[in-house]
MIDO-940739 format. One record per residue (C-alpha): residue in one letter; x, y, z. Coordinates in pm, whole numbers, padded with zeros to 5 digits, always signed. Layout:
// residues N
aXYZ...
END
This chain:
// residues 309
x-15563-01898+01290x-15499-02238+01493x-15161-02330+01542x-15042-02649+01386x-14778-02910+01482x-14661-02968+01119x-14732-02827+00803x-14631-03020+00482x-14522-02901+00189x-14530-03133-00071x-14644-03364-00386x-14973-03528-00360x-14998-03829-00582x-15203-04138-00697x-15012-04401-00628x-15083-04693-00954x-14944-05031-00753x-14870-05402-00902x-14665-05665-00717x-14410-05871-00918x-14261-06194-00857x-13909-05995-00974x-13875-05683-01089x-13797-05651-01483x-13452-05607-01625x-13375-05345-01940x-13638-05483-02196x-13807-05732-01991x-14188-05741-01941x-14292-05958-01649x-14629-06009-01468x-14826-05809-01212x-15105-05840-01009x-15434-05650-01096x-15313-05285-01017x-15470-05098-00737x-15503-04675-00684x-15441-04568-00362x-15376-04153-00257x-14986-04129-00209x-14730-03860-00278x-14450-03759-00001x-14631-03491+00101x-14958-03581+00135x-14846-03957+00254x-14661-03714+00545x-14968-03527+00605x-15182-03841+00619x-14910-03985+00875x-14889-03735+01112x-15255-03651+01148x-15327-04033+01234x-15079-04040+01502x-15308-03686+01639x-15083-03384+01489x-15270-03111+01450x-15178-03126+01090x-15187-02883+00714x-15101-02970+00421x-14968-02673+00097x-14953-02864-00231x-15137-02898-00574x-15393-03117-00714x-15537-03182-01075x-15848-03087-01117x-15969-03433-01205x-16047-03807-00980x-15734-03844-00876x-15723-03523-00760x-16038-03603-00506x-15881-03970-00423x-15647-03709-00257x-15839-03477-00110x-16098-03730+00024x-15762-03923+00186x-15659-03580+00365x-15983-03467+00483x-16017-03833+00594x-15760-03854+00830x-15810-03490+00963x-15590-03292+00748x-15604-02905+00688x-15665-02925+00297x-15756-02548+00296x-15375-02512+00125x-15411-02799-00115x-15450-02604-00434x-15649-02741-00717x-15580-02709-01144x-15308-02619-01416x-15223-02978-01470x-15320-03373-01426x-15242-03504-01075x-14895-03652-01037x-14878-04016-01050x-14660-04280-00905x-14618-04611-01098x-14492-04869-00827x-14394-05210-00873x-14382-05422-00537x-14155-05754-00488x-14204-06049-00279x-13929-05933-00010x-14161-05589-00011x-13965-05349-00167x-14063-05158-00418x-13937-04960-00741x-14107-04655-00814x-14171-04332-01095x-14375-04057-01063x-14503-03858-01315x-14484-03512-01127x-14797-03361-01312x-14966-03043-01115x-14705-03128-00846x-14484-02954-01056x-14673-02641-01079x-14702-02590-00660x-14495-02264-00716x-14257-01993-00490x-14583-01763-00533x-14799-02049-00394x-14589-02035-00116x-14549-01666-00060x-14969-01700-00068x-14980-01915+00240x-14803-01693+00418x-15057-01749+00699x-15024-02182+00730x-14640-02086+00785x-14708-01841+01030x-14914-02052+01246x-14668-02421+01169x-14432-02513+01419x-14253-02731+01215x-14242-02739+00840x-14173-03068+00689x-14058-03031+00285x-13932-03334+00038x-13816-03284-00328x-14121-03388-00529x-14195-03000-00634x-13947-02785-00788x-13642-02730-00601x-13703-02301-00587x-14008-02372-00426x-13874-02622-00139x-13606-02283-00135x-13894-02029-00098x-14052-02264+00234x-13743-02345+00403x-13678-01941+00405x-14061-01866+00509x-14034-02015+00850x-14205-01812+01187x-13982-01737+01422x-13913-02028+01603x-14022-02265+01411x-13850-02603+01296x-13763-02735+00919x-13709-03124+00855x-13632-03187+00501x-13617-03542+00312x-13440-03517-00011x-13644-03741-00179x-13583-03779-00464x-13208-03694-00442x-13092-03375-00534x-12798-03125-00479x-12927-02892-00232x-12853-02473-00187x-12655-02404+00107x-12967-02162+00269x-13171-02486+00224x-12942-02731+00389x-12847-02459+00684x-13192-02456+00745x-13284-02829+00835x-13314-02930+01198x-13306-03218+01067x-13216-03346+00708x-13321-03684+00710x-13154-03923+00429x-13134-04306+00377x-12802-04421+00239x-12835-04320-00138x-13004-03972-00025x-12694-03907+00197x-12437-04037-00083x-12622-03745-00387x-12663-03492-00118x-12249-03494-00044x-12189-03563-00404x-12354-03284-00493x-12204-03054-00260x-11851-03207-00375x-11758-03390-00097x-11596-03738-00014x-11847-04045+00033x-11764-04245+00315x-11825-04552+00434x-12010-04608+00747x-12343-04401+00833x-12163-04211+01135x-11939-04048+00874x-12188-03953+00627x-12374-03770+00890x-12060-03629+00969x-11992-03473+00628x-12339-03364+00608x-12317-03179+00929x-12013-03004+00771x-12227-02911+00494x-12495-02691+00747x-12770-02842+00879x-12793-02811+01262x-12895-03196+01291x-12914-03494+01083x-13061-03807+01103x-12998-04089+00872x-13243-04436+00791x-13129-04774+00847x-13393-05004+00740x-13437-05261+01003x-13122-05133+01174x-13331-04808+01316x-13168-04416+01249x-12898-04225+01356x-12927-03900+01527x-12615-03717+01451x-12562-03320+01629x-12259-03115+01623x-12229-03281+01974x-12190-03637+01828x-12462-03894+01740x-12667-04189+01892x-12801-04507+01694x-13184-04552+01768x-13260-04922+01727x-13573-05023+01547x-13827-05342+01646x-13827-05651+01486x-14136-05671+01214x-14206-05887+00927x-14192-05652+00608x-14453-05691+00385x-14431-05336+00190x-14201-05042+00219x-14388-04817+00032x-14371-04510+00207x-14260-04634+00510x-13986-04329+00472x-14257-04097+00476x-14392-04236+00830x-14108-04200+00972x-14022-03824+00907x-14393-03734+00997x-14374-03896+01264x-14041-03732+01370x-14156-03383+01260x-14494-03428+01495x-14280-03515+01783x-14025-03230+01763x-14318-02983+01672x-14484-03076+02078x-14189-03053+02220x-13972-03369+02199x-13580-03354+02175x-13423-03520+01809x-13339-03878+01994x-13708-03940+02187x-13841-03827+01881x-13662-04063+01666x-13770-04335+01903x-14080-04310+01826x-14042-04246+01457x-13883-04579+01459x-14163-04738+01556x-14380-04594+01342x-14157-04672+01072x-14179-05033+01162x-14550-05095+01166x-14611-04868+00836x-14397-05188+00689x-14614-05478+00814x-14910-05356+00571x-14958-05305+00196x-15005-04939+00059x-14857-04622+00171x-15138-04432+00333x-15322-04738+00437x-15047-04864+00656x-14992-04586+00846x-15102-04628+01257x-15285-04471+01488x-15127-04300+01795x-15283-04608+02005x-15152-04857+01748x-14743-04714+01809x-14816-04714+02203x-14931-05105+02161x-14587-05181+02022x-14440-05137+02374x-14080-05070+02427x-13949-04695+02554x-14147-04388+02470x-14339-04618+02271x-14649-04420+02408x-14533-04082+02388
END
């Protein structure tokens, strides 16, 4: 079998999307525009990242046997993903309902559906996609004993990045497995929660607890502000570039595929969260998840350092 840069493990969902003027308060009905379907999900949005910016990329989740179900496949084989471990049946495609504001964020539920059903025996059936990954990327949108079940089915030598998204409390062999865990500010504030330590205050510190907890690198989202790359050797803030935000629907997602490509060719955590950055930043100047995601030529027309790496 081919070797791949990343595999994903994931959720695949249709993402159902409305903008608001505001978003409603307990019992309030407001306004949207006409709703729009486009193929979403953390995993497959990862997938669909990475293999734009050229990562040889696969993708292990689970499908409904139904139209959303070949929105999503369509979308992967689209942009060049390996869809031979997407896995089709035994319930309804998941489903996000997302309601975008005028500043461009965005609330969002899913409705996990077959994503739900993408099982530790799925897993233990792909043994081969592991075997020939160099990095495995994993988020929380399938059950939390099947995110187990990946991170311990690595090849030798091979790299985990986990987003806990959404949230969770997370099994020590899971979190001494990341290289990285990448968290935004409420991801990091659960994840130490959970684990029963203190919250502090400034991002340098949460990565510091987190590191404590046994992950051999983190890297924590700032929005506009960039990321920062924290080791047991101390930490760096990567600065972002200036866009105008129009949606941040899976901008999150951009970013981590774009991180996991770079460490699975060969990049070291801080070049590789430069250009993850950048990706980051353009995936916010469009509308949609998948649909806003550049090309590799796209992130080396941004300019700056490593811009075109």
């Amino acid at each position: 079998m081919d070797e791949y840069d990343l595999l994903v493990v994931g959720s695949a969902n249709a993402d159902l999307v409305t903008a608001v003027t505001r978003r409603p308060g307990a019992g309030e009905t407001v306004l949207g525009s006409d709703l729009a379907v486009h193929p979403g999900g953390k995993g497959a949005n990862q997938a669909v990242a990475a293999a734009r910016l050229g990562a040889r990329t696969a993708l292990l989740a689970r499908v409904g046997d139904d139209a959303y179900g070949r929105l999503l496949l369509d979308a992967q084989e689209s942009a060049g993903v390996d869809t031979a471990g997407v896995l089709v049946g035994g319930a309804p495609t998941g489903v996000a309902l997302i309601t975008v504001d005028p500043s461009g964020d965005n609330s969002i539920v899913v409705a996990p559906g077959a994503n739900a059903r993408l099982t530790p025996a799925d897993v233990r059936a792909a043994r081969g996609l592991f075997e020939a990954a160099r990095v495995v990327s994993l988020q929380l949108e399938i059950p939390l004993e099947t995110v187990a079940e990946a991170a311990g089915a690595l090849a030798p030598g091979a790299r985990l990045v986990l987003n806990p998204s959404p949230p969770a409390p997370l099994p020590p062999e899971v979190l001494e497995a990341c290289d990285p865990l990448i968290v935004n500010e409420h991801e990091a504030r659960v994840v130490l929660e959970g684990a029963g330590a203190r919250v502090p205050d400034a991002p340098e510190e949460w990565a510091r607890g987190l590191l404590a907890l046994g992950p051999r690198s983190v890297v924590v989202t700032l929005g506009a502000e960039g990321a920062l790359v924290a080791t047991a050797e101390g930490g760096e803030r990567v600065p972002s570039v200036k866009v105008d935000a129009v949606d941040t629907t899976g901008a999150g997602d951009a970013f981590t595929a774009a991180l996991a490509w770079r460490l699975g060719v060969g990049d070291d955590l801080v070049t590789a969260a430069r250009y993850a950055v950048r990706v980051g930043a353009l995936a916010v100047t469009r509308a949609g998840a998948q649909a806003s995601y550049p090309t590799g030529a796209e992130v080396a027309g941004l300019g700056g350092e490593d811009a075109a790496r």
